[in-house]
HTML snippet that shows the backbone in 3Dmol.js (N, CA, C, O; Angstrom):
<script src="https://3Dmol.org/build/3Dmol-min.js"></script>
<div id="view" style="width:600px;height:400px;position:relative"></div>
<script>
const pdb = `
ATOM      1  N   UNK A   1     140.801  97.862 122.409  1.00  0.00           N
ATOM      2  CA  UNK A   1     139.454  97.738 122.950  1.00  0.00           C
ATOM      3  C   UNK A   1     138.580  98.911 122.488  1.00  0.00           C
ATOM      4  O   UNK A   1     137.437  98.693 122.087  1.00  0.00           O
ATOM      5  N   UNK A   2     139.210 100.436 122.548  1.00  0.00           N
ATOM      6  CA  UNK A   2     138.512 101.191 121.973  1.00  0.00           C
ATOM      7  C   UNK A   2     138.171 101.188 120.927  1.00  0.00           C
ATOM      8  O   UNK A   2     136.983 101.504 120.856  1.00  0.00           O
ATOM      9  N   UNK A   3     138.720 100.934 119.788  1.00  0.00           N
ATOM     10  CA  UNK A   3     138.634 100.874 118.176  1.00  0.00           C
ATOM     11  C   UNK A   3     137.919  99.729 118.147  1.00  0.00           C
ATOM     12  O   UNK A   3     137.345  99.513 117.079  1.00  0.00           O
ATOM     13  N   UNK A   4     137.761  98.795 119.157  1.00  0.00           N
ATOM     14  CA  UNK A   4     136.361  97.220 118.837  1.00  0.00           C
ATOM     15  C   UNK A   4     135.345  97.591 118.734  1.00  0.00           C
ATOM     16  O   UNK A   4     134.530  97.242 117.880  1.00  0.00           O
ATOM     17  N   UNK A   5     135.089  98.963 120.233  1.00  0.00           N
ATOM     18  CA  UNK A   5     133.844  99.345 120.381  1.00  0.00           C
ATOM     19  C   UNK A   5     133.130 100.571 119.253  1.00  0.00           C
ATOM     20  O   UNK A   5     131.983 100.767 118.853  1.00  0.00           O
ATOM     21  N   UNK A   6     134.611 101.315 118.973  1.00  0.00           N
ATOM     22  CA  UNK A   6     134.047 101.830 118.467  1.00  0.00           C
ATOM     23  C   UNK A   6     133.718 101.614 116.800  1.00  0.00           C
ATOM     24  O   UNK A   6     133.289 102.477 116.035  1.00  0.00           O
ATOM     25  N   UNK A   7     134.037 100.266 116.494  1.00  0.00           N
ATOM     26  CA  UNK A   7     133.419  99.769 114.957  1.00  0.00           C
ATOM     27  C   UNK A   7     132.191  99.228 115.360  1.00  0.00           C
ATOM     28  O   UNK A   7     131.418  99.254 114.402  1.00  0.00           O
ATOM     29  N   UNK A   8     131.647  98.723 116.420  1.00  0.00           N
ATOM     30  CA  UNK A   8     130.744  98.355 117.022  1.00  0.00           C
ATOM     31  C   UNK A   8     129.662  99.079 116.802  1.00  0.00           C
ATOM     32  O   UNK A   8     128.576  98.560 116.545  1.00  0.00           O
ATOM     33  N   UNK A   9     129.880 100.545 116.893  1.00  0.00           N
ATOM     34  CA  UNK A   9     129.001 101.527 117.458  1.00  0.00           C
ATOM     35  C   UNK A   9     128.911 102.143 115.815  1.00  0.00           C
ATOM     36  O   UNK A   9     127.858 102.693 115.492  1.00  0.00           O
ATOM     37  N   UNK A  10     129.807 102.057 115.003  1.00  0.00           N
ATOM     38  CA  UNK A  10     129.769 102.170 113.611  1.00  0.00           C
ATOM     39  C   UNK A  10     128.761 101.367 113.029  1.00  0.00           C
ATOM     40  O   UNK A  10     127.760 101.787 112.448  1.00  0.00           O
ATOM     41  N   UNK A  11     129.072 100.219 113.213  1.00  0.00           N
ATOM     42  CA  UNK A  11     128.257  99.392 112.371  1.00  0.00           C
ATOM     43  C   UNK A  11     126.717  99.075 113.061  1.00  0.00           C
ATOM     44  O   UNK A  11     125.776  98.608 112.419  1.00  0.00           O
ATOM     45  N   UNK A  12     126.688  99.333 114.107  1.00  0.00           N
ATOM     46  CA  UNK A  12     125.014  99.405 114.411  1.00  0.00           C
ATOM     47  C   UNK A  12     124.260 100.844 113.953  1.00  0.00           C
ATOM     48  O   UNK A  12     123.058 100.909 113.696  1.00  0.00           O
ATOM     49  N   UNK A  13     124.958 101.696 113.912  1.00  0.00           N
ATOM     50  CA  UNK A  13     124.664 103.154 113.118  1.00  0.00           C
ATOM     51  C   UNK A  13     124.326 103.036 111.461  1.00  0.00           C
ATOM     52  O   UNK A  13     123.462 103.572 110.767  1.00  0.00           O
ATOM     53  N   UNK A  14     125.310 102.174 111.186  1.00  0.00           N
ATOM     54  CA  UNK A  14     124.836 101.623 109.280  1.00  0.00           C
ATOM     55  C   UNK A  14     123.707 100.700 109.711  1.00  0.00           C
ATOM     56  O   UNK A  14     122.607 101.049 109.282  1.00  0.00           O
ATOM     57  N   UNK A  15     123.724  99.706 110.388  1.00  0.00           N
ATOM     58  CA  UNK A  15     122.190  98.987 110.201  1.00  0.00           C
ATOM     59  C   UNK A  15     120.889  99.439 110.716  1.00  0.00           C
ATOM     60  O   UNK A  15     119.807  99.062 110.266  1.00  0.00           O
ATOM     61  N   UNK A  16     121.077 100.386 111.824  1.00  0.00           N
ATOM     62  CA  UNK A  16     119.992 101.663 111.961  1.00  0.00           C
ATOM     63  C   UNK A  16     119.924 102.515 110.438  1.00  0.00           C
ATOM     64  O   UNK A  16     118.742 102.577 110.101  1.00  0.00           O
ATOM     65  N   UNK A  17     120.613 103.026 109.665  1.00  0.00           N
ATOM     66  CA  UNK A  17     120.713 103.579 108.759  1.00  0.00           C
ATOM     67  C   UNK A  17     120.135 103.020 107.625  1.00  0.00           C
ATOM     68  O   UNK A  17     119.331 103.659 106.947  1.00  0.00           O
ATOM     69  N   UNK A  18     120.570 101.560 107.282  1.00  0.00           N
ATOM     70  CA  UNK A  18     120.110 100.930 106.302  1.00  0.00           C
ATOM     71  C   UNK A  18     118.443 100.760 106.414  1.00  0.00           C
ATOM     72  O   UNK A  18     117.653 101.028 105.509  1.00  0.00           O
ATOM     73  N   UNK A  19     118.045 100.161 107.975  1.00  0.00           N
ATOM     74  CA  UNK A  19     116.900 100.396 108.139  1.00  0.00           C
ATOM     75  C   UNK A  19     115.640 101.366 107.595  1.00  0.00           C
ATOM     76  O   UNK A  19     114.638 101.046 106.955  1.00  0.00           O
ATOM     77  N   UNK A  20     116.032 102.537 108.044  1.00  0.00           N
ATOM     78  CA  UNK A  20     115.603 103.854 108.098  1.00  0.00           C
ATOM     79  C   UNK A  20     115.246 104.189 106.778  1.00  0.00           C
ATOM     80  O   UNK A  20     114.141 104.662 106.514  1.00  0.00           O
ATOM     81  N   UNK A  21     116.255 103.938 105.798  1.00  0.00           N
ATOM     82  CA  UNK A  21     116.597 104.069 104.359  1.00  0.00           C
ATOM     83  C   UNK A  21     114.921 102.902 103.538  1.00  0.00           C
ATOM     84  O   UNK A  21     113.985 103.237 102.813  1.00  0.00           O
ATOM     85  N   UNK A  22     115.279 101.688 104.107  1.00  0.00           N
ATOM     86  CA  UNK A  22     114.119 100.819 103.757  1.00  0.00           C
ATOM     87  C   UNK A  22     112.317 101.032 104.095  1.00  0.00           C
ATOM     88  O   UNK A  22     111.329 100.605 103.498  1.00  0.00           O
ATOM     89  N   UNK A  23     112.446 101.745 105.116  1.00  0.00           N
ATOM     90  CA  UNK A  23     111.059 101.905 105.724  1.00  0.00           C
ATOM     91  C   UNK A  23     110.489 103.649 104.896  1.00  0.00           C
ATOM     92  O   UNK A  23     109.321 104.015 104.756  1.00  0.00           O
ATOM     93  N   UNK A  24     111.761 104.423 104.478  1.00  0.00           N
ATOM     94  CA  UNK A  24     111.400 105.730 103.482  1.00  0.00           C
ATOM     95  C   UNK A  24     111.350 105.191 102.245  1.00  0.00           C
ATOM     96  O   UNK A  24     110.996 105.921 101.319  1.00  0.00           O
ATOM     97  N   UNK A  25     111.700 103.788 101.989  1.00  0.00           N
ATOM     98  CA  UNK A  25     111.669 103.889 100.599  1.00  0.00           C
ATOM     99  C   UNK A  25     110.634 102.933 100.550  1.00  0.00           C
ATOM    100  O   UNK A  25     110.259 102.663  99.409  1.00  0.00           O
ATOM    101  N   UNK A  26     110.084 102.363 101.455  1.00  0.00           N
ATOM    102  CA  UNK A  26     108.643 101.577 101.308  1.00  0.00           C
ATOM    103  C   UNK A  26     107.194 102.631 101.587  1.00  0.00           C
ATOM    104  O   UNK A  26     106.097 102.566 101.031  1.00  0.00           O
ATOM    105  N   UNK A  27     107.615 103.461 102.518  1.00  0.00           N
ATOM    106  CA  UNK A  27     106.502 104.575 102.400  1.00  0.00           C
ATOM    107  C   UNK A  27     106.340 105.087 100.897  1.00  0.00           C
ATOM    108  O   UNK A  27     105.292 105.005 100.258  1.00  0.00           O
ATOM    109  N   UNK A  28     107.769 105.729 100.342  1.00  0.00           N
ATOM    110  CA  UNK A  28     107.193 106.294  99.201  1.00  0.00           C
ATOM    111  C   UNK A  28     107.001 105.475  98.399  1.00  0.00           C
ATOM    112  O   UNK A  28     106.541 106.069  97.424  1.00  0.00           O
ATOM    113  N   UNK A  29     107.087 104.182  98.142  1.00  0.00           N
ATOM    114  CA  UNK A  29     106.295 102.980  96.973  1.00  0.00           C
ATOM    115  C   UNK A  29     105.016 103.176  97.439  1.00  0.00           C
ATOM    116  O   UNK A  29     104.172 103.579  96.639  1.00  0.00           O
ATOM    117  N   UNK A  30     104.727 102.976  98.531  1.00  0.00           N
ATOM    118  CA  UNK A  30     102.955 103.131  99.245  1.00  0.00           C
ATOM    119  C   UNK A  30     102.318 104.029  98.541  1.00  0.00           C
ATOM    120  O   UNK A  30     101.370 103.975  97.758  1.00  0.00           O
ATOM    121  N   UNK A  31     103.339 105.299  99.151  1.00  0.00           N
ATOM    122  CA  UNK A  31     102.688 106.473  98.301  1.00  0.00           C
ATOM    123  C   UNK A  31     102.418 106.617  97.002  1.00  0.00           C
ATOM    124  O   UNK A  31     101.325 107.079  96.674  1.00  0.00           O
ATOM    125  N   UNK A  32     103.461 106.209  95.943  1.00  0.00           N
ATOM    126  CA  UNK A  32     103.166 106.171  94.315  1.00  0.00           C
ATOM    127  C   UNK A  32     102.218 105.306  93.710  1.00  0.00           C
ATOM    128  O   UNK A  32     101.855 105.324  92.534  1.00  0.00           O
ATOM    129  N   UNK A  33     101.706 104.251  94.976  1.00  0.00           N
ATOM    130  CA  UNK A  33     101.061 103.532  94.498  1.00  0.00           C
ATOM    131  C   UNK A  33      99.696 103.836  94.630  1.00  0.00           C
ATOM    132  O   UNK A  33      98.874 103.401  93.823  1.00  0.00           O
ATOM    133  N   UNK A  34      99.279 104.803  95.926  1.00  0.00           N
ATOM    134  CA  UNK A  34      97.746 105.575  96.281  1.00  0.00           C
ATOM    135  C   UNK A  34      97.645 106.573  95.220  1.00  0.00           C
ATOM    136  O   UNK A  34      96.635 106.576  94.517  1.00  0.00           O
ATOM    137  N   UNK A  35      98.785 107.609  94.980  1.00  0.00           N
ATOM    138  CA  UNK A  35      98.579 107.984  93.728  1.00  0.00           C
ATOM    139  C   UNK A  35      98.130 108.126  92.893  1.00  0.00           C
ATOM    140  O   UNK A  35      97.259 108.931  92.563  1.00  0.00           O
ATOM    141  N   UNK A  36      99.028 106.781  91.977  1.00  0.00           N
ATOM    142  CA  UNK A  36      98.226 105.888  91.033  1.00  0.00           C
ATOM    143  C   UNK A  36      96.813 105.516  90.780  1.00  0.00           C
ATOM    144  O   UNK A  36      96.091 105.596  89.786  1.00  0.00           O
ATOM    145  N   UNK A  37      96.624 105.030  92.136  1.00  0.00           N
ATOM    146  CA  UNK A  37      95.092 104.377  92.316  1.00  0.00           C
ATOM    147  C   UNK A  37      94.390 106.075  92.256  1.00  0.00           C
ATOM    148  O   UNK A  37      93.507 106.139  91.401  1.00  0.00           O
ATOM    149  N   UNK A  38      94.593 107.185  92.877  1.00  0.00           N
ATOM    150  CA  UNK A  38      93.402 107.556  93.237  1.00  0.00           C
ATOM    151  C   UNK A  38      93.419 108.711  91.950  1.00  0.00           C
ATOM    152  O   UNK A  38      92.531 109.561  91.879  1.00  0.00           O
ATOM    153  N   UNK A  39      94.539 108.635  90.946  1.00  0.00           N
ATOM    154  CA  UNK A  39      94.117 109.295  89.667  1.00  0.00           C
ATOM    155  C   UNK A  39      93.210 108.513  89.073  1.00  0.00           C
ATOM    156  O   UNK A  39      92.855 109.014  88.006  1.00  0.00           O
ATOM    157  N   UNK A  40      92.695 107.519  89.307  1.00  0.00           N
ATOM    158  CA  UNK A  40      91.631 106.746  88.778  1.00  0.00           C
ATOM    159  C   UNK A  40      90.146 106.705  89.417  1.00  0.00           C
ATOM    160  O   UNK A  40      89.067 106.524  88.852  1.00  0.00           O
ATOM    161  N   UNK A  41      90.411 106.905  90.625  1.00  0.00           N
ATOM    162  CA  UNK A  41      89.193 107.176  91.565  1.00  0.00           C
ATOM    163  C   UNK A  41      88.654 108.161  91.682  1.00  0.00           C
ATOM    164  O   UNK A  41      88.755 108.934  90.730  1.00  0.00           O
ATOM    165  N   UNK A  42      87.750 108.648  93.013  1.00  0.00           N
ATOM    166  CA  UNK A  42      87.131 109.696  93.037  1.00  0.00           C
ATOM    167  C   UNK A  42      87.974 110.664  94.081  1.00  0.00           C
ATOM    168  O   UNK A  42      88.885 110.380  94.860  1.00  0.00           O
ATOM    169  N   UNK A  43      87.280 111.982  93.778  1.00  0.00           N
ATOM    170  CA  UNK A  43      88.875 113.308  94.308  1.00  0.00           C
ATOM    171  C   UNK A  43      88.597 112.440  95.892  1.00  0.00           C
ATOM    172  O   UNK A  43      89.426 111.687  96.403  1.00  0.00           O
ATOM    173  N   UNK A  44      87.212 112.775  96.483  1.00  0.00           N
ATOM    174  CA  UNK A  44      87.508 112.386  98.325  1.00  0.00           C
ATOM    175  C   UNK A  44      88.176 111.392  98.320  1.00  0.00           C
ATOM    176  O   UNK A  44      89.196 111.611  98.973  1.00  0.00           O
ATOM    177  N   UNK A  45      88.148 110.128  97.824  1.00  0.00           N
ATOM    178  CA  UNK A  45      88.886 109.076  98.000  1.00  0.00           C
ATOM    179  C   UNK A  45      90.754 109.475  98.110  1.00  0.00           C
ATOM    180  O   UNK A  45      91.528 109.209  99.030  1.00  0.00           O
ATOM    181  N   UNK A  46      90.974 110.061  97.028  1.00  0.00           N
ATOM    182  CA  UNK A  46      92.156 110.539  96.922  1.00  0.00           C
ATOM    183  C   UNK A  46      92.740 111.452  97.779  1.00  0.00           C
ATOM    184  O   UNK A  46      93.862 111.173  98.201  1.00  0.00           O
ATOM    185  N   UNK A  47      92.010 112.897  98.265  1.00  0.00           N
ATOM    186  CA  UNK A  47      92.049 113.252  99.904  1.00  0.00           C
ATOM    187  C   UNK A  47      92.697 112.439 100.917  1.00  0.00           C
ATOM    188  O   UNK A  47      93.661 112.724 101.627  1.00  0.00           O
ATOM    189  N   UNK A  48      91.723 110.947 100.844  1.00  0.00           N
ATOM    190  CA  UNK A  48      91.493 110.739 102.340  1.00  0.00           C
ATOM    191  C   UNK A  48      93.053 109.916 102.024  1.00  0.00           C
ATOM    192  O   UNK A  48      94.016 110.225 102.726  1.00  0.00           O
ATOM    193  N   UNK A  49      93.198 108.914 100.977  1.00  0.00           N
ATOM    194  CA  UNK A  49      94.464 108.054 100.541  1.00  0.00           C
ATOM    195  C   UNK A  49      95.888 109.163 101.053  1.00  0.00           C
ATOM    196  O   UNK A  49      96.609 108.801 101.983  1.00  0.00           O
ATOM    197  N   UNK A  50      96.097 110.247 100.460  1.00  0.00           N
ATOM    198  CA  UNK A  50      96.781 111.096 100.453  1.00  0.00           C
ATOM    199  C   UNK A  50      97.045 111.429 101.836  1.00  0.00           C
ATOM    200  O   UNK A  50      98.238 111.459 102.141  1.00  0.00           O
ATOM    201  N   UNK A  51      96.221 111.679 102.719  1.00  0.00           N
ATOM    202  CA  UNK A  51      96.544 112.241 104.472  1.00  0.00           C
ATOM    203  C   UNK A  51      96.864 111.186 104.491  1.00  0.00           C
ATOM    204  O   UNK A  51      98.087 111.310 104.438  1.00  0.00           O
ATOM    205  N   UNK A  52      96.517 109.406 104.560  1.00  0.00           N
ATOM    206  CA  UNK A  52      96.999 108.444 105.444  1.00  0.00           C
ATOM    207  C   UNK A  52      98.384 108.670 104.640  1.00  0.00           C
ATOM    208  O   UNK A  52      99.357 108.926 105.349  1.00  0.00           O
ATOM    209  N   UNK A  53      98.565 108.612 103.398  1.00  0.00           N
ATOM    210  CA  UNK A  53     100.358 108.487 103.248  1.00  0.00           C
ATOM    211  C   UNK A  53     101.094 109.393 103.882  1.00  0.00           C
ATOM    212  O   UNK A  53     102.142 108.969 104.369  1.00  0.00           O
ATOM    213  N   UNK A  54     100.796 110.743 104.044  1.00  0.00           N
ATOM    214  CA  UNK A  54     101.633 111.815 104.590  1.00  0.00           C
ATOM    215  C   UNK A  54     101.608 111.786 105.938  1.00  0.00           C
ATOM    216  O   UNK A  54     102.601 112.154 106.566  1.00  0.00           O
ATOM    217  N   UNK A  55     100.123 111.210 106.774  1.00  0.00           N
ATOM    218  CA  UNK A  55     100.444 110.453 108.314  1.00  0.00           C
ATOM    219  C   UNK A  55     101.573 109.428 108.748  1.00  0.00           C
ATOM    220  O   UNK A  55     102.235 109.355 109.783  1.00  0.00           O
ATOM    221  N   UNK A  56     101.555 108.476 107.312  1.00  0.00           N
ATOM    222  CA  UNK A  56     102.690 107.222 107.446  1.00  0.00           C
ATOM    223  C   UNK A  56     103.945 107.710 107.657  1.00  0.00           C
ATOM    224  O   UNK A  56     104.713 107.559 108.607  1.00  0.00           O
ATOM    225  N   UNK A  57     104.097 108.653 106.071  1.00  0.00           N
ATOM    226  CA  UNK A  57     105.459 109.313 106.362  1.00  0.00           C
ATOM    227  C   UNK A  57     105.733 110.192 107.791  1.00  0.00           C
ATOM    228  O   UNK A  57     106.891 110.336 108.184  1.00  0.00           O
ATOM    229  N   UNK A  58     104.879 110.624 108.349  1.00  0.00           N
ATOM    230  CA  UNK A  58     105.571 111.341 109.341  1.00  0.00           C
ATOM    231  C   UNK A  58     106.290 110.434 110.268  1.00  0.00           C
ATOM    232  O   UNK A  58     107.389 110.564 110.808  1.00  0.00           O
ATOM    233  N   UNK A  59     105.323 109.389 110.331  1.00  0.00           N
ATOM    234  CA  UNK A  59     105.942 108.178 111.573  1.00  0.00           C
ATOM    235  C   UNK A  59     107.493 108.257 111.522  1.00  0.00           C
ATOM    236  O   UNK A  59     108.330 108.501 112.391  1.00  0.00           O
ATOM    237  N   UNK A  60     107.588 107.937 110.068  1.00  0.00           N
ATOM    238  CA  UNK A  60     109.253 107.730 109.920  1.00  0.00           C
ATOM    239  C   UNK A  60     110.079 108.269 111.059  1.00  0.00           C
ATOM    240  O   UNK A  60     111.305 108.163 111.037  1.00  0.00           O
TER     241      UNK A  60
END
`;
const viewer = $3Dmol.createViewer("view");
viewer.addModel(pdb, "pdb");
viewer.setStyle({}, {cartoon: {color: "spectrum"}});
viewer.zoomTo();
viewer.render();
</script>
């Protein structure tokens, strides 16, 4: 019974994990992608792009 629970408690720790892993690696696509855009734009634009990504990432 112990070793059920405790693969239990394993494997919800990997799908919290896997999670976690997906939502940092969709922030930083976000991010490479404001980037991108705002080496093309104007600097304030790029400022303001830049705080919302580093706001997003903090959420994480």
């Amino acid at each position: 019974m112990h070793q059920r629970a405790a693969a239990a408690t394993m494997a919800s720790t990997e799908r919290l994990l896997q999670e976690q892993t997906k939502r940092e690696q969709a922030a930083f696509e976000r991010l490479g992608k404001l980037i991108d855009a705002n080496q093309k734009s104007s600097w304030s634009a790029s400022q303001e792009a830049l705080f919302y990504s580093f706001s997003s990432l903090s959420e994480i």
